[in-house]
C-alpha positions in Angstrom: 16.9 32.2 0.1 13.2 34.2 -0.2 10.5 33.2 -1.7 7.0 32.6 -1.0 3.6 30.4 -2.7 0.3 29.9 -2.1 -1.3 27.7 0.6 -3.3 25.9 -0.9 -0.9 24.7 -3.5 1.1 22.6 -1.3 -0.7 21.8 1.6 -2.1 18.7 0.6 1.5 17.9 -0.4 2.7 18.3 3.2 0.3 16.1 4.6 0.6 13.4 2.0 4.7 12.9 3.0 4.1 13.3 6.7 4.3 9.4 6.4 7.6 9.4 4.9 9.5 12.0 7.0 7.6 10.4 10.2 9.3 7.1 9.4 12.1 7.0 12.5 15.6 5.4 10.4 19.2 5.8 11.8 19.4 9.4 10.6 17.4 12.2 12.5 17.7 14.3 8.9 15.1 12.3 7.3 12.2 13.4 9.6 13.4 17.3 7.6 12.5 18.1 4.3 14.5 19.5 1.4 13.1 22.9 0.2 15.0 24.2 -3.0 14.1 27.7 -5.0 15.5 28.2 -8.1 13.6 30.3 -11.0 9.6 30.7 -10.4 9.0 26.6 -8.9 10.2 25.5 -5.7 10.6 22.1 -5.4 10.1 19.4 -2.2 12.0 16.4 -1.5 11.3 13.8 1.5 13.4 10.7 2.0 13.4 7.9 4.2 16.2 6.5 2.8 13.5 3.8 1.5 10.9 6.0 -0.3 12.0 9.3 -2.1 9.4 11.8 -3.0 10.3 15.0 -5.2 7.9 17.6 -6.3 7.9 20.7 -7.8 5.3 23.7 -7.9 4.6 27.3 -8.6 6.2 29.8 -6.3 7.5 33.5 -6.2 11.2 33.2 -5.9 13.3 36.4 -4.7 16.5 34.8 -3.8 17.3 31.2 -5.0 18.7 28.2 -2.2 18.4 25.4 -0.7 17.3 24.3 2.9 16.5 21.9 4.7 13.6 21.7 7.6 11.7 19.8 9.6 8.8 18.2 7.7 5.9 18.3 10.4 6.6 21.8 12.0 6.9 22.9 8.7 3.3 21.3 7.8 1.6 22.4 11.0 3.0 26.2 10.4 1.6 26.2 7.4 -1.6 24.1 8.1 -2.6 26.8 10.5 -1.3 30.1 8.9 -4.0 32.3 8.7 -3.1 34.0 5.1 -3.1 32.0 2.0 0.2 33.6 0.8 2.8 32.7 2.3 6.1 33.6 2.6 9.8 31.9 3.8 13.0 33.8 4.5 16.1 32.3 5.6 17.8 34.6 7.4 20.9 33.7 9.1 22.6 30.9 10.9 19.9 28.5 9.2 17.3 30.3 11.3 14.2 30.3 8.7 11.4 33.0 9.0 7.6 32.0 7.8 5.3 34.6 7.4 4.9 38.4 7.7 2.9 41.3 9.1 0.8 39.9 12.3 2.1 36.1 12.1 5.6 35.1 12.4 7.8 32.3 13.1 11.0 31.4 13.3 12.4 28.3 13.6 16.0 27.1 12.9 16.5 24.7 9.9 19.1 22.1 9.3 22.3 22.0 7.4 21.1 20.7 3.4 24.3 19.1 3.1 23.4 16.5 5.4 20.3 15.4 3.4 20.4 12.0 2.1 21.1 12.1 -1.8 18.4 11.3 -4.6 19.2 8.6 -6.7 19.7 10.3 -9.9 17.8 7.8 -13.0 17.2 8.2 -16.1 16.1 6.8 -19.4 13.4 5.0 -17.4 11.3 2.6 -19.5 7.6 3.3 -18.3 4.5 1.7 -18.6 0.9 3.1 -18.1 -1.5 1.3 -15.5 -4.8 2.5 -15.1 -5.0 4.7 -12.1 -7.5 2.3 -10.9 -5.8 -0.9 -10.9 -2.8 0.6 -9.7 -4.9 2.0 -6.8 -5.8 -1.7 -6.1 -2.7 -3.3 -6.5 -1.7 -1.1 -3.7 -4.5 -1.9 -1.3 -4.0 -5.6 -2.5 -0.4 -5.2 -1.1 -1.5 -2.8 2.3 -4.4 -5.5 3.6 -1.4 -8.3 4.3 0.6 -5.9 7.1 3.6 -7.5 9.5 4.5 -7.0 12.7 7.0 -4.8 13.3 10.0 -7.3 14.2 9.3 -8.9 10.7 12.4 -9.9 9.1 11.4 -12.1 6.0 11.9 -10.5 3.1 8.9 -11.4 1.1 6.7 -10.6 3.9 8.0 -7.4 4.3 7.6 -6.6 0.2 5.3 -7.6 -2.6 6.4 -9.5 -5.4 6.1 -7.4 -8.7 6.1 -9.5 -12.2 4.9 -9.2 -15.9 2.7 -12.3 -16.6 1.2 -13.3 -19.8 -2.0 -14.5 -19.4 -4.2 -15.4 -22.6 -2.5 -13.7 -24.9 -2.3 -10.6 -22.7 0.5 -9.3 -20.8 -0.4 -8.2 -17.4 1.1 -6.5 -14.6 1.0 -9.1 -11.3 1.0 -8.0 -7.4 1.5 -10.8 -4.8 1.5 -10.2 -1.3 1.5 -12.4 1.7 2.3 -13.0 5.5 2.5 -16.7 5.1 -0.8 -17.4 6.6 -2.5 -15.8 3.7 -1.9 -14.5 0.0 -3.3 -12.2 -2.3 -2.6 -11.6 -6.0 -4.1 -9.2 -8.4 -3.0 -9.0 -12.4 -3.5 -5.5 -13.9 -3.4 -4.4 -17.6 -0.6 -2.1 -18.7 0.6 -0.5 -22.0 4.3 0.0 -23.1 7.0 -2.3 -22.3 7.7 -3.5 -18.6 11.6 -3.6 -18.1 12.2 -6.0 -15.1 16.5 -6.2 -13.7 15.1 -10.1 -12.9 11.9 -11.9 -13.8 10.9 -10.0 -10.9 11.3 -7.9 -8.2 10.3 -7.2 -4.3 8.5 -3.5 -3.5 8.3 -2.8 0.3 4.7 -2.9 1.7 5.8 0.5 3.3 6.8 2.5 0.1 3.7 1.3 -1.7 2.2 2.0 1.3 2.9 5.7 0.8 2.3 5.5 -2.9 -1.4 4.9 -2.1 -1.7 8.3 -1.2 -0.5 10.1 -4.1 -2.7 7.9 -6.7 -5.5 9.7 -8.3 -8.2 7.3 -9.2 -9.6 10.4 -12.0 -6.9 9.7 -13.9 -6.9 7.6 -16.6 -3.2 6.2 -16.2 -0.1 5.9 -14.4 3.1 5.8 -15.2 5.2 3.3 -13.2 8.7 1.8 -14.1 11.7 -0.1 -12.7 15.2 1.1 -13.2 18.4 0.8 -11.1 16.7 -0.6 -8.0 14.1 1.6 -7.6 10.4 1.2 -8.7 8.7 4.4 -10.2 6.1 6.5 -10.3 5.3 9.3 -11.7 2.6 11.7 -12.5 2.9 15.6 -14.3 5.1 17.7 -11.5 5.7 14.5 -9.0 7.9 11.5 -8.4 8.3 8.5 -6.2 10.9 6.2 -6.0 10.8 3.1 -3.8 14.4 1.5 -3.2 13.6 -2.5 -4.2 14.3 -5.6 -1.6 17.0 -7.8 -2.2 15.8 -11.3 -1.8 14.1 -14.8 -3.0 10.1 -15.3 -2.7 8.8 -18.3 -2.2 6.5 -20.4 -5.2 2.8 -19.0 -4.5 1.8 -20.1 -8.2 0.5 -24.0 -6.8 -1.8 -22.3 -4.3 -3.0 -19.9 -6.2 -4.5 -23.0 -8.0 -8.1 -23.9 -7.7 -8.5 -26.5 -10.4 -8.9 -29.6 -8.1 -11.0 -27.4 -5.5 -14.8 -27.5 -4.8 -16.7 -23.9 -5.7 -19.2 -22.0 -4.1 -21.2 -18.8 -4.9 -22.0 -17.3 -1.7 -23.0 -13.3 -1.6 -20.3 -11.5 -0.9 -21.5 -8.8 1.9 -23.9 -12.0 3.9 -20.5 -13.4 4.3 -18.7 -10.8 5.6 -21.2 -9.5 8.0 -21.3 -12.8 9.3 -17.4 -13.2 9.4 -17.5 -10.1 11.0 -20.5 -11.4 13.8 -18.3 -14.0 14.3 -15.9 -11.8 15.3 -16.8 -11.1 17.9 -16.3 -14.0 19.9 -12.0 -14.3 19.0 -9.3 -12.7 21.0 -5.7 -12.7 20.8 -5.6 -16.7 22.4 -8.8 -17.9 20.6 -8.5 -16.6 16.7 -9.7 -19.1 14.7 -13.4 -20.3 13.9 -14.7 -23.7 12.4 -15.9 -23.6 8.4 -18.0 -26.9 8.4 -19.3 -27.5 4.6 -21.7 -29.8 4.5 -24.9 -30.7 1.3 -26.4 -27.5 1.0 -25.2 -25.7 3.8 -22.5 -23.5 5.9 -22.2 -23.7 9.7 -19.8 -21.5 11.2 -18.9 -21.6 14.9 -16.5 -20.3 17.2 -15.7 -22.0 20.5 -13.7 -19.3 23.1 -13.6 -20.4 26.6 -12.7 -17.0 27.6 -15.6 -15.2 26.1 -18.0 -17.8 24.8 -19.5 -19.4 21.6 -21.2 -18.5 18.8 -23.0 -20.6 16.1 -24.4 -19.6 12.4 -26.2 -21.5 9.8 -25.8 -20.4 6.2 -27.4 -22.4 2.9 -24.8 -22.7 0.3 -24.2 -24.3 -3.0 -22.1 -27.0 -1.4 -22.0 -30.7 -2.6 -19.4 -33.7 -1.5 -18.0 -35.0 1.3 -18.1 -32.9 4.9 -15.3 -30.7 5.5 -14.9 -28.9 8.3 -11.9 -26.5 8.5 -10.1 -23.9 11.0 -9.6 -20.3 9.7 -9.4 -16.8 10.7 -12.2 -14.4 10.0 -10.1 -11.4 10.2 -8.7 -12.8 7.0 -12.0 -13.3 5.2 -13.6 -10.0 6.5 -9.8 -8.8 4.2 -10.3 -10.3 1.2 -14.3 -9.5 0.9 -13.6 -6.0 1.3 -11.1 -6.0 -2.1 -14.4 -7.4 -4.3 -16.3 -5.5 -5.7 -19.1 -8.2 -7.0 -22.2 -8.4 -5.4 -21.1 -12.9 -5.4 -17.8 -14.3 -5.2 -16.4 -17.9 -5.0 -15.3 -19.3 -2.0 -13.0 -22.6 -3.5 -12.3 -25.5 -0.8 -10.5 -28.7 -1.1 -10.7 -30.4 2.4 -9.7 -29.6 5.7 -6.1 -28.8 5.8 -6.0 -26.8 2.7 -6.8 -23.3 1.6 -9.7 -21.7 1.2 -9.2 -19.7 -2.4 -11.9 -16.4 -2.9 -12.0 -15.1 -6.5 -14.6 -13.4 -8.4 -17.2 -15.4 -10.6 -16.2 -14.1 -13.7 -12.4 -13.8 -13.9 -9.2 -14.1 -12.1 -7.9 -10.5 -12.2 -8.1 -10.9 -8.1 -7.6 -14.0 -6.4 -7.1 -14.3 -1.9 -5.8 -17.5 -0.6 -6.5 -18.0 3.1 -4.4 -21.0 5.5 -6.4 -23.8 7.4 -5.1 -23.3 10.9 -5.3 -26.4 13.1 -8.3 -27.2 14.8 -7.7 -27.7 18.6 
């Protein structure tokens, strides 16, 4: 195969799917990328055997093929070329030629036929989400991470369901580690098709995703068919293989009704969650909320650093609580609002703390009590 395309066209591509063909699985094949020419487009494929990305672009095709090569030596080659056309020959014995006149390489490529398969689907029912919502789904989804020996199911992926909500249907993340939970409901037009009531996305896959949504766009079109969750935009495609599994009821702690609220401004909170800060380390966590009339004292004891108190006023009224959490976890949720106040919902010590915006519930974070020691 021959062909060759301008720089600049897939670049940006390259470095997008490094994340995917970086992802280390039980075959060495999926760190290669699947390069196929046929007519004037070539088209790109990188699979993780989790995540499946296929796009195609403009290209000047001599001889039509198919090859298969490794994904980041292919991007660096062509992150550093010093021409803007560029051009690929696959000579023989799978050794692959890039470039011409003063700047060659040649590097050997893999056999194609050993490239995991894309799922073939079609007749896919999609809906359109507003590239900006979708966007924050995402990030809703990305700010709860795991550790890497994580095995639960629904900590590993975010729960995906259509609610209806006023009238409306809406489009619901959820996303949690067990010591804190996040939901965000999302507008969509066109009919959502769920297998179930709903389904389980891997963090990692939408983790990927992030990077290919265009927040100038007006929508997105995203679907679920034959175990895969969609997306797709003009030339490109991604398909994220679903999780098989059960997650847990959030719906009662997601509610607030019974709970005391608070206006509090959002960035005076989270600088001083993030002051606070400070003071935790990987024994010593957690600081103490204390709620009393009027006002907000946070402190954090750490015998192996030191302490650290802070007085806030705050539109608080009842009985004292005073309550163990993380700040990390606050300092996470802030940073998804976008209002200038939020609510900060309490109950009493041992429950969560729930942080929503003043005027709706399109986002809602749900931080644990830990126990005070």
């Amino acid at each position: 195969m021959k062909f060759s395309f301008n720089k600049k066209d897939i670049l940006e591509i390259l470095s997008k799917i490094q994340g995917i063909t970086g992802r280390k699985t039980n075959l060495s094949i999926t760190s290669d990328i699947l390069i196929k020419a046929v007519g004037s487009q070539i088209s790109i494929t990188a699979n993780d055997l989790e995540t499946v990305f296929t796009g195609t672009y403009e290209a000047q095709v001599e001889t039509e093929g198919v090859l298969s090569i490794n994904s980041q030596k292919f991007f660096e080659i062509i992150r550093e070329y010093p021409d803007n056309e560029i051009v690929v020959n696959e000579v023989e014995n799978r050794w692959v030629e890039i470039g011409q006149g003063d700047s060659i390489y040649h590097i050997v490529s893999s056999d194609y036929e050993n490239f995991p398969e894309t799922p073939v689907v079609e007749n896919i029912d999609f809906i359109e989400v507003s590239a900006n919502d979708l966007k924050k789904m995402v990030a809703v989804s990305s700010v709860v991470g795991f550790a890497g020996d994580e095995k639960r199911i629904y900590v590993l992926g975010s729960l995906i369901e259509k609610i209806v909500s006023n009238g409306q249907e809406l489009l619901r993340i959820v996303s949690t580690d067990s010591r804190r939970l996040h939901c965000y409901d999302a507008p969509f037009t066109g009919e959502l098709i769920l297998p179930d009531e709903s389904v389980i996305v891997p963090k990692k896959g939408l983790g990927e995703l992030n990077k290919f949504i265009d927040s100038n766009l007006d929508a997105i079109r995203v679907g679920v068919k034959e175990n895969n969750f969609i997306f797709q935009r003009a030339n490109e495609s991604i398909m994220i293989k679903l999780l098989d599994g059960e997650y847990p009821d959030y719906k009662p702690i997601i509610n607030y009704d019974e709970m005391i609220p608070m206006e509090v401004d959002r960035n005076m909170f989270s600088t001083l969650m993030k002051r606070v800060s400070i003071l935790t380390s990987d024994d010593y966590k957690s600081v103490i909320l204390n709620f009393k009339e009027n006002e907000l004292t946070v402190t954090i004891t750490n015998p192996e650093i030191g302490e650290s108190k802070e007085r806030l006023m705050i539109g608080f009224s009842g009985e004292e609580i005073k309550s163990a959490f993380n700040p990390k976890y606050f300092k996470d949720a802030l940073s998804l609002f976008e209002d200038s106040i939020v609510v900060i919902n309490v109950k009493d010590s041992k429950s969560p703390c729930i942080i929503k915006s003043l005027d709706n519930d399109k986002l809602v974070c749900v931080i644990m009590a830990m126990h005070i020691s």
